[in-house]
C-alpha positions in Angstrom: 0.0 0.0 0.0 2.8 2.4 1.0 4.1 2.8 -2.8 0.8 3.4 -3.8 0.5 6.7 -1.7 4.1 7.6 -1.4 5.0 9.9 -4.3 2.9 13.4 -3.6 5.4 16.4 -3.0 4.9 19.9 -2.0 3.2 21.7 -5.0 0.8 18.6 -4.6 -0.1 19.5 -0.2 -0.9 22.5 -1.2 -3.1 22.0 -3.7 -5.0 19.5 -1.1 -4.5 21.9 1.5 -6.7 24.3 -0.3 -9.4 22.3 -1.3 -10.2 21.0 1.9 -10.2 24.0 3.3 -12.8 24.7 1.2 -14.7 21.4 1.8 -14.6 22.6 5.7 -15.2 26.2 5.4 -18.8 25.2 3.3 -19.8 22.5 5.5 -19.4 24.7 8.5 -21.1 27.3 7.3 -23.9 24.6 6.3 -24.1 23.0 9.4 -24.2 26.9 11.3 -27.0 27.2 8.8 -29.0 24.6 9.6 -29.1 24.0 13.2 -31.2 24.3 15.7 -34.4 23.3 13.4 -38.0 21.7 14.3 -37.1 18.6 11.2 -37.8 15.4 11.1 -36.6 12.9 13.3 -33.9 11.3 10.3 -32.9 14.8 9.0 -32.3 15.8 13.0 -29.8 13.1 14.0 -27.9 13.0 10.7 -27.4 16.9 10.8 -25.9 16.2 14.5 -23.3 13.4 12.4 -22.7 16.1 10.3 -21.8 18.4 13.1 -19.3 16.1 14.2 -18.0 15.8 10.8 -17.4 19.8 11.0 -15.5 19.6 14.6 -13.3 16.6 13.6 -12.5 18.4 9.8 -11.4 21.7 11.8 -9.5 19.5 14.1 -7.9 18.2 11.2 -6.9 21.5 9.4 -5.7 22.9 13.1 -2.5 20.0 13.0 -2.2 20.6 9.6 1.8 22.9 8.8 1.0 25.9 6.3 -2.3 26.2 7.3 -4.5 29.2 8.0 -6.8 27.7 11.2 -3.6 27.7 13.5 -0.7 30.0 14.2 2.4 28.5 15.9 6.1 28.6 15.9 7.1 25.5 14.0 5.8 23.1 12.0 5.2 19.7 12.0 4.8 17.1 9.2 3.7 14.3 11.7 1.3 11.8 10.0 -0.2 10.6 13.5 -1.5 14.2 14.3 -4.1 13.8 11.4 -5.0 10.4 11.3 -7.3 10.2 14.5 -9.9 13.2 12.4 -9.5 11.0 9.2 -10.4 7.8 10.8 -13.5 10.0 12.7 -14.4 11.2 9.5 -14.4 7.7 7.6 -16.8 6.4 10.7 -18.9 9.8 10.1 -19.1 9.7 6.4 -20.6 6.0 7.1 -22.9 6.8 9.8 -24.3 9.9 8.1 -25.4 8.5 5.1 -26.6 5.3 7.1 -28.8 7.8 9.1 -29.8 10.1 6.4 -31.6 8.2 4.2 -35.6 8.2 4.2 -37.1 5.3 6.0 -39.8 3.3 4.5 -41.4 3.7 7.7 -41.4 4.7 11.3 -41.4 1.3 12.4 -37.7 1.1 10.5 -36.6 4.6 11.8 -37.8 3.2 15.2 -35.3 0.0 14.9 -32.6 2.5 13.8 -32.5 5.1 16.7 -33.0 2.2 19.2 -30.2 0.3 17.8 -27.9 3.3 18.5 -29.4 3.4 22.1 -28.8 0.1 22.9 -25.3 0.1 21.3 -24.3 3.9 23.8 -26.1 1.9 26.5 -24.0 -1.3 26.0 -20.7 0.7 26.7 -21.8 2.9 29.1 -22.5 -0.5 31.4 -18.7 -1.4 30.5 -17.7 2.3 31.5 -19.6 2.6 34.4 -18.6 -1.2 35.7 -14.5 -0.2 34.6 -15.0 2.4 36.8 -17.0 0.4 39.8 -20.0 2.7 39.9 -22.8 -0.4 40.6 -25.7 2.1 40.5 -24.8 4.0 37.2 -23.9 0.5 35.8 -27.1 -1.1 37.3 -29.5 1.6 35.7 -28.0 0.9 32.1 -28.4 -2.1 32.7 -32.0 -1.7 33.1 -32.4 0.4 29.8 -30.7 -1.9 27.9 -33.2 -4.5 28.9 -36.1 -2.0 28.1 -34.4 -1.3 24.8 -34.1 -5.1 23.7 -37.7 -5.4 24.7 -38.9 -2.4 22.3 -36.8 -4.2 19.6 -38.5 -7.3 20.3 -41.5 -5.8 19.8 -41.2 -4.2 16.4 -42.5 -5.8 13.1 -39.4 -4.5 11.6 -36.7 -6.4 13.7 -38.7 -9.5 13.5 -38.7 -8.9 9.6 -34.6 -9.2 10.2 -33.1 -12.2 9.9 -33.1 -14.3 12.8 -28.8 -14.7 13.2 -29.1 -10.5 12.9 -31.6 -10.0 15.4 -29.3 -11.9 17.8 -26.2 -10.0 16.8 -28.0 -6.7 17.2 -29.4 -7.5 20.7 -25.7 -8.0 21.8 -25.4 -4.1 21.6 -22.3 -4.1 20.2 -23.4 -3.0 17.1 -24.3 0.9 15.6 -26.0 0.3 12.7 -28.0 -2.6 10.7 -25.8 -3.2 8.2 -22.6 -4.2 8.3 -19.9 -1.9 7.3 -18.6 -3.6 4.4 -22.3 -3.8 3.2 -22.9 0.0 3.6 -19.3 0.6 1.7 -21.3 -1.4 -1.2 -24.1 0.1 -1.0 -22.5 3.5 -1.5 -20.5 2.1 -4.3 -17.3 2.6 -2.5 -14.3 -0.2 -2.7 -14.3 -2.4 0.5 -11.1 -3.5 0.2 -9.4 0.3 0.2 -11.7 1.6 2.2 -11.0 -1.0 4.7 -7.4 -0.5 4.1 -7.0 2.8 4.5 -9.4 3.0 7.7 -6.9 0.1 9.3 -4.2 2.1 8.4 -5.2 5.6 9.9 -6.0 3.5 12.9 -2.7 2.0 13.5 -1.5 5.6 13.8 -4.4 6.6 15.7 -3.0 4.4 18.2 0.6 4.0 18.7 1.0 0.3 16.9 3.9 -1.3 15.6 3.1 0.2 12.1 3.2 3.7 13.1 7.0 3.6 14.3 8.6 0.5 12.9 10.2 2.6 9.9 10.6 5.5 11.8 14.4 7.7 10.6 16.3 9.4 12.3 15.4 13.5 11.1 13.0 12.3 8.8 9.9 9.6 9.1 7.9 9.5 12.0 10.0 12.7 13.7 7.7 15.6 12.8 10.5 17.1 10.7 9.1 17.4 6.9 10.1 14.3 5.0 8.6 12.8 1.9 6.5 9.2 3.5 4.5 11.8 6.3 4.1 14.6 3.2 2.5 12.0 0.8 0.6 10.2 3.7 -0.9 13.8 4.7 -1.6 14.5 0.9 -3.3 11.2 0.1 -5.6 11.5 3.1 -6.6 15.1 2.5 -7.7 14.1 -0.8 -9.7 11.7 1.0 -11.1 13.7 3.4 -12.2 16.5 1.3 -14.0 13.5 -0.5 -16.0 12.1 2.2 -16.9 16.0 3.5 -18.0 17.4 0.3 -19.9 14.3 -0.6 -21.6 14.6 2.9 -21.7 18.4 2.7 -23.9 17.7 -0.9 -26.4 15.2 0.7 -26.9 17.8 3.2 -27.8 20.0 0.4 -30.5 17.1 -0.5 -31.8 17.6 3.1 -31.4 21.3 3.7 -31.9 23.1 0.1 -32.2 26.3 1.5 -28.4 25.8 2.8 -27.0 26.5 -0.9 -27.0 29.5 -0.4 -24.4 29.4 2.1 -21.9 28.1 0.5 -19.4 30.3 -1.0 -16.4 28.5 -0.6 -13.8 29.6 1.4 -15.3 32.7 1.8 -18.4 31.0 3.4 -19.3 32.5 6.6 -19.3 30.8 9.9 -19.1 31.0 13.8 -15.7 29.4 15.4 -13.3 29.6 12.5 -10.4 31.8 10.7 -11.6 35.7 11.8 -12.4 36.0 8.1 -14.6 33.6 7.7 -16.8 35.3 11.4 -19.7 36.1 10.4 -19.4 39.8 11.4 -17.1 40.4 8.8 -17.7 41.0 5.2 
């Protein structure tokens, strides 16, 4: 995989620098633009994905060297800094367009939103017995039996296959599908996709892969050297893909938020001063 990414030089960052910070400065201004809204319930909760698109894409364009979010002394051209937004994005892109689409019925948006509950209930009775609080841990314990019981009861989950029902009621999953059969569903390739989102992960966490070929003043130091450049490039292309994608279904939900979008000249609260809104 490396030599397909290593290979991107300088002229190349910049260029991806640029056009994701366009990708972010539109789907901020978007998501200012369309919060806090009376919608439906599918429209609500994907809009909230969205937002957590926004936070991790800004997060992302902070760390980034040359850029215009974040002033500081030095610069650093440290793979690792990035990949923890890019693998939050990957998960968002998913989740968002999982949540965004129309249900066929309330009964299905029901099974959805109650699946989510029961999966944040499942780990909080992990957090909560980690951290030897019995009566936090003991109350979600009682919602997720209340959850699995509303599941149970729904004409939609029983229309699941049996072996999915069972999975499902473990709580350890988000969604209904599976991941590789969203990635199909949105036409993406599994096999990259996978790829990439183990690889991000690796340097999310400090894994074998993430220093094994670090150099001495080069790799893996911070210090601008070509594998972190064209690691940084590759995966801003990337990201600017998955926002602007996401920033264009919002568009599908939220016409009225075209208007908004102006590029990097879109206005929006907590960003560069001139992008504020008080500023023309």
């Amino acid at each position: 995989m490396e030599t397909e990414i290593v290979g991107y030089g300088i002229d190349e960052f910049y260029l991806a620098l640029s056009a994701f910070d366009k990708a972010v400065c539109e789907a901020c201004a978007v998501s200012n633009f369309t919060g806090n809204r009376y919608v439906v319930h599918y429209k609500g909760h994907s809009s909230r994905i969205f937002t957590r698109m926004c936070l991790h894409s800004q997060g992302l364009i902070s760390a980034l060297p040359k850029t215009r979010w974040a002033k500081r002394d030095y610069e650093c051209w440290e793979f690792s800094l990035i990949a923890p937004h890019v693998r939050a994005l990957m998960e968002g892109y998913l989740l968002f367009f999982y949540l965004s689409e129309t249900p066929i019925s309330e009964d299905e948006w029901f099974v959805k939103l109650n699946i989510m509950h029961l999966n944040d209930c499942t780990r909080r009775v992990r957090l909560h017995q980690n951290i030897r609080s019995a009566e936090n841990e003991a109350g979600c314990r009682e919602q997720q039996v209340e959850l699995k019981e509303r599941l149970q009861g729904s004409e939609y989950f029983k229309g699941l296959p049996v072996k999915l029902q069972k999975q499902l009621l473990t709580g350890k999953a988000l969604m209904i599908p599976s991941r590789d059969e969203l990635l199909e569903k949105l036409g993406a390739d599994v096999g990259e996709f996978n790829a990439y989102y183990d690889l991000v992960s690796n340097y999310t966490h400090i894994l074998p892969i993430s220093y094994y070929r670090s150099e001495a003043n080069g790799r893996g130091t911070g210090v601008q050297n070509q594998t972190d450049l064209s690691y940084i490039v590759f995966f801003l292309i990337n990201a600017t893909y998955w926002l602007s994608i996401s920033t264009e279904r919002m568009m599908e939900l939220f016409p009225d938020a075209a208007k908004v979008r102006k590029g990097k000249r879109s206005k929006f609260s907590l960003g560069p001063k001139e992008n504020m809104k008080n500023r023309v």
